[in-house]
Phi, psi and omega in degrees: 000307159348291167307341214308332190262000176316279178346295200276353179274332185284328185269349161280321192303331210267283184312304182304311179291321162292322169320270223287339183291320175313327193286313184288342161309276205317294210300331169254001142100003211263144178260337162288109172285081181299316200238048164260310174302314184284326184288355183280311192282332194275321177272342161288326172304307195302321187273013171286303200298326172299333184266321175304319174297351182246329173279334196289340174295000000 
């Protein structure tokens, strides 16, 4: 029970960090989605770092 909302916090973190790198991809016009790729990978660390920190209790 404890877990139960993991799921759904990985997949808004995840979803809220490619929206916005995508959205800042457009808005500078740029055809490499350079801060799609970085808000993706910056939201996969926080939630490792988060899920190691919520397991270690």
């Amino acid at each position: 029970m404890r877990y139960a909302g993991l799921a759904f916090q990985m997949m808004t973190t995840l979803g809220l960090g490619v929206f916005a790198g995508y959205k800042l991809d457009q808005k500078m016009g740029w055809r490499f989605p350079l801060f799609l790729i970085i808000f993706s990978l910056l939201a996969l660390a926080i939630l490792l770092w988060q899920i190691i920190k919520d397991t270690r209790r």
